[in-house]
N, C-alpha and C positions, 0 to 999 in steps of 0.2 A: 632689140630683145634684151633684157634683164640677165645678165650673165645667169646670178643667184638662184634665180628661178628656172634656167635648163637646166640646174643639177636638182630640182626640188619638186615632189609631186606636192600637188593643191587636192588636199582634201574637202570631202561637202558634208556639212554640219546641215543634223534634224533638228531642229531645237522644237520646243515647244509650241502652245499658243500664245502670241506676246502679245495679246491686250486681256493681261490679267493683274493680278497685282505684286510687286515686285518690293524688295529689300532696298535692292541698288542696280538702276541701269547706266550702265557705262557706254557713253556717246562714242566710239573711236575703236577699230580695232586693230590697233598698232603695238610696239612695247607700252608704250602708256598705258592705253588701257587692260591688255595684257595682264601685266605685271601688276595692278593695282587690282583685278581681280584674283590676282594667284593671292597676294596677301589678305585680302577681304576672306576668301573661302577657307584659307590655310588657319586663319586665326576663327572663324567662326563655321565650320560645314555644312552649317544649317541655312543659311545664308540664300533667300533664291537671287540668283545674280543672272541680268541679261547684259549681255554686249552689243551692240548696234553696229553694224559696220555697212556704209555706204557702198563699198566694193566688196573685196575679197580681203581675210584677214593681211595684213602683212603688205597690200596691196603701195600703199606710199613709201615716206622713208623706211621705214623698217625692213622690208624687204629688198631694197636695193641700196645699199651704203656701201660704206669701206670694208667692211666687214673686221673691223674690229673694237674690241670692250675695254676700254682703256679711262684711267682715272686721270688722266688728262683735262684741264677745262681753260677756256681760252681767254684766262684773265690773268692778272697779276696773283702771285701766289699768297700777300697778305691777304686778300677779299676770299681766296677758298680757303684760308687755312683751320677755321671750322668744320669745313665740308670734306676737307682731303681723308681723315680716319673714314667717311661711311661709303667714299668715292671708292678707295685702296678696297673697303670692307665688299661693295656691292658686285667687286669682280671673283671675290672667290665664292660669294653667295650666287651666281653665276653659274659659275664650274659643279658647286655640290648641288643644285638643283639639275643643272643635265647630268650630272650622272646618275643621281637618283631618277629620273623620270628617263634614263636611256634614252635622252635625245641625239641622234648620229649627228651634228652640223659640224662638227672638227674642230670642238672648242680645245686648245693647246695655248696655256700661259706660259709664255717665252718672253717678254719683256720687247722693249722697245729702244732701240737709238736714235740718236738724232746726230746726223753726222754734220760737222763743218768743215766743208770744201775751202775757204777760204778765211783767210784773217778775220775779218769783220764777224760773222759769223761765231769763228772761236772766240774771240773776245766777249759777246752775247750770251753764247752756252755758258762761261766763264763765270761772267758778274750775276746771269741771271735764274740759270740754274740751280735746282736743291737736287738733282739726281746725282749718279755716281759719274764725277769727269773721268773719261779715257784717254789715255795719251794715243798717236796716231801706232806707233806699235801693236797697242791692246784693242784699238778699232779695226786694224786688218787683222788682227788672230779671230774677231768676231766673224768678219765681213771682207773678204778683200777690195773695198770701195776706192774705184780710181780716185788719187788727188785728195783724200778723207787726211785733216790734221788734225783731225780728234772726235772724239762724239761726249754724248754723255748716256747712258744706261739707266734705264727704268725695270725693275720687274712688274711692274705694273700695269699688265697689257697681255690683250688676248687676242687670239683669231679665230674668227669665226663664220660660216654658211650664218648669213642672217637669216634670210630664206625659211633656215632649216630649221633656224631656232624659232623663230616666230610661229611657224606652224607647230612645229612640237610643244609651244608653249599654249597652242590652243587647245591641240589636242588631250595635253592635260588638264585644264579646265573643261573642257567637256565631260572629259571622263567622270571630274570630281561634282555635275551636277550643273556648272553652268551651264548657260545656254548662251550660244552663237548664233546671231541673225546676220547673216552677207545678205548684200547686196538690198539694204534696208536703209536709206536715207534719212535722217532723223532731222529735225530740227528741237533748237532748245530755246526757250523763250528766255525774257530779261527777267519773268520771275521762278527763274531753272522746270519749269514744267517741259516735259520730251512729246512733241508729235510726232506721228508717222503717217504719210498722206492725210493729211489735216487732224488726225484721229488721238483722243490721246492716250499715253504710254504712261502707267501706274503707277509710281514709285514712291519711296518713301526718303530717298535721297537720287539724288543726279547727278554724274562725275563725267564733266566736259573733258575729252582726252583726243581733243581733235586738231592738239596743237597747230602750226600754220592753217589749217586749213578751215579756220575760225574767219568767217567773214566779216568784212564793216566792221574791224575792231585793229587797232593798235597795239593790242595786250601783246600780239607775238608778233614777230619780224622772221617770216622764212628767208633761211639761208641755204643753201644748195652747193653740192661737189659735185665733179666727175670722176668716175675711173676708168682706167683704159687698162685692160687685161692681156697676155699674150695668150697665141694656143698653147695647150698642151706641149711642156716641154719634152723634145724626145732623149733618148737615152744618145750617148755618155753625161751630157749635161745635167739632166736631170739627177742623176744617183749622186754626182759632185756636191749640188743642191741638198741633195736629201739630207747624205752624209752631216749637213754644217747643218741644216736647219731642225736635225733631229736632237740636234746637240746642246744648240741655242734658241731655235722657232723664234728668232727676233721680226716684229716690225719694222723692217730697213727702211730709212730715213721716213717716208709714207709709202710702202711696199712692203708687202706681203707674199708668203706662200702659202696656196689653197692648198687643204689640206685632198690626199687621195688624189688628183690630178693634178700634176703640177703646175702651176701658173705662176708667174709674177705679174702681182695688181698694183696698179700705180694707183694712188688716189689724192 
């Protein structure tokens, strides 16, 4: 079972009739396609926008991750350093959209460390790092991490119910006029036309957002994690937790605290 999703009720979307004729259908209902209907509808209202989704929104990665929003990217830092101002930019565009549309998933920007247990490691964080270095002193007034001889510090990074946000981010595109079809399998041909049980789907544009799970094509390489979550932490522990994490809400090393139940998420 999907930790994310037992803290998260699944809503069921009316949508329309969808073999009519459309602005933009969006193949994928994950942050991809999400988030690229939030800005289609945001910058034009008028807009008729359908989503397609195979399962249930949120249903793939987006609903089970690490759960957190971090400008983070796993390359060398010259190759993003065009990309770092809208990466740093798309987390607090983030935060002011849940709190404008009052989505509850427990988004808290606290920054993230990366601690190094051993020399090698510190020498890496060292030469390789653009974040803020910590001496091991300044790493345990964050975090008291056994054996930790230093980190480096990001404010760059969030925690989050993906879960919570994915559906809250449907639910506000519904609200605003899109239409939501679950459990609606699409296919898209090599000349972007959308079928639905061989039938076909209207549009006047077509946005593939079905990242990895694009078949017979090489374009994407799925990659995949795990995480291993504890129960509910109980009290005295928890409130020692609370106390540090209300303070700082860092991403320790790749672990997290959920927000509202305590947990520590390894991912």
């Amino acid at each position: 079972m999907n930790l994310w999703w037992t803290l998260t009720e699944r809503p069921h979307f009316s949508p329309t009739e969808l073999f009519q004729k459309w602005d933009v259908v969006i193949v994928g209902g994950g942050f991809t396609g999400l988030w690229t209907a939030h800005h289609l509808i945001s910058s034009n209202p008028r807009l008729k926008i359908a989503v397609l989704e195979k399962d249930r929104v949120g249903s793939g990665a987006s609903g089970r991750n690490g759960g957190w929003i971090s400008a983070l990217y796993p390359v060398t830092k010259e190759r993003t350093e065009l990309l770092d101002a809208h990466l740093i930019q798309s987390i607090d565009e983030i935060g002011d959209f849940v709190s404008q549309a009052k989505i509850d998933c427990g988004f808290i920007k606290g920054g993230s460390l990366s601690i190094a247990r051993n020399y090698g490691q510190l020498r890496r964080l060292q030469k390789e790092s653009h974040d803020v270095l910590l001496s091991s002193k300044e790493t345990r007034e964050r975090v008291n991490f056994e054996g930790a001889l230093g980190a480096t510090f990001t404010p760059h990074c969030a925690r989050i119910n993906p879960a919570q946000l994915v559906v809250g981010l449907a639910q506000s595109l519904a609200s605003r006029g899109v239409q939501i079809f679950e459990n609606t399998p699409a296919e898209i041909s090599f000349n972007k036309t959308v079928t639905v049980n061989g039938n076909l789907v209207n549009a006047d544009f077509v946005v593939r957002a079905i990242e990895a799970y694009h078949s017979q094509s090489r374009d994407q390489i799925p990659i995949y994690s795990l995480i291993v979550a504890t129960d509910p932490l109980r009290l005295p522990l928890s409130m020692k937790l609370e106390s540090r994490i209300s303070k700082h809400s860092p991403k320790l090393h790749t672990s997290l605290l959920m927000p509202k139940e305590l947990r520590i998420i390894d991912c």
